[in-house]
N, C-alpha and C positions, 0 to 999 in steps of 0.2 A: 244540435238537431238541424239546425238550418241549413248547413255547411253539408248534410248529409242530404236533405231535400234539396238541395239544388244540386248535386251529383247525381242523384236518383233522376230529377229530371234532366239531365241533358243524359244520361243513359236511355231515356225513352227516345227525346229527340235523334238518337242515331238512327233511332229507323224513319224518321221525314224524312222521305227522297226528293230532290229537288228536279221534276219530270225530266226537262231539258238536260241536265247535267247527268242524273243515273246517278250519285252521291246523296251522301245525307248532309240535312241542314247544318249541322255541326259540322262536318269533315270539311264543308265547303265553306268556314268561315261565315257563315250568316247570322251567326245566334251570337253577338256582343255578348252581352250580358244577362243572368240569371239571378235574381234576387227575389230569396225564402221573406217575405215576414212571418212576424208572431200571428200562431192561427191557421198557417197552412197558407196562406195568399202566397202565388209565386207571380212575378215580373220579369217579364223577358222584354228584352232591346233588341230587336234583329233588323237586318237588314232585304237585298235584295241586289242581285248579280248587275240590273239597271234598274234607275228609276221608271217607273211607267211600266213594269217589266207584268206581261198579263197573267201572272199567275202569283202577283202578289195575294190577292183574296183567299187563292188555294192551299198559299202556303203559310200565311197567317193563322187559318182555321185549323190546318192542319195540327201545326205547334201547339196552338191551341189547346186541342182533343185531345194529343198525346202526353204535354204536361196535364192536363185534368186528369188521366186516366193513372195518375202515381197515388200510389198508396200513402194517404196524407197530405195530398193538397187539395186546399178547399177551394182553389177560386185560380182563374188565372187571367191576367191583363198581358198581351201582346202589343208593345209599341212600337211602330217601323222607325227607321231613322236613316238618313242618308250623310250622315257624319261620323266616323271617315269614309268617305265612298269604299266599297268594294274594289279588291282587285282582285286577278288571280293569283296571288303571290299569297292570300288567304287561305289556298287551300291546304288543306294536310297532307302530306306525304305518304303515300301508300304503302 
């Protein structure tokens, strides 16, 4: 089940568009990692294109709203991280 809730959520994440870029948080390498517990808690690891970058808040919240809005998760914790920096060599291939 878990394995499927954390797919489920990074299926919603496609649609966090990240302003600047016009891509989603996922295509563009931001979202490290997703982690289901028991219960429905989801844990995301994401990043951001630079530190200091002004639309971290917008895009934290965002991830946020759209993992909460999955059918079956009850709670979700967003933590930033700047290890491994960002590159563009992150992003997906269109």
């Amino acid at each position: 089940m878990s394995a499927n809730l954390e797919r489920l959520v990074e299926i919603a994440l496609r649609d966090v568009l990240d302003p600047e870029m016009g891509r989603s948080v996922v295509d563009l390498g931001l979202i490290y990692a997703i982690t289901a517990m028991p219960g429905g808690a989801i844990a995301i690891t994401m990043t951001t294109t630079t530190r200091g970058c002004p639309l971290t808040g917008f895009l934290k919240e965002a991830v946020a709203m759209a993992a909460g809005a999955v059918e079956g998760v009850t709670g979700v914790v967003v933590a930033l991280t700047y290890e491994p920096a960002w590159q563009p060599g992150m992003i997906a291939a269109e």
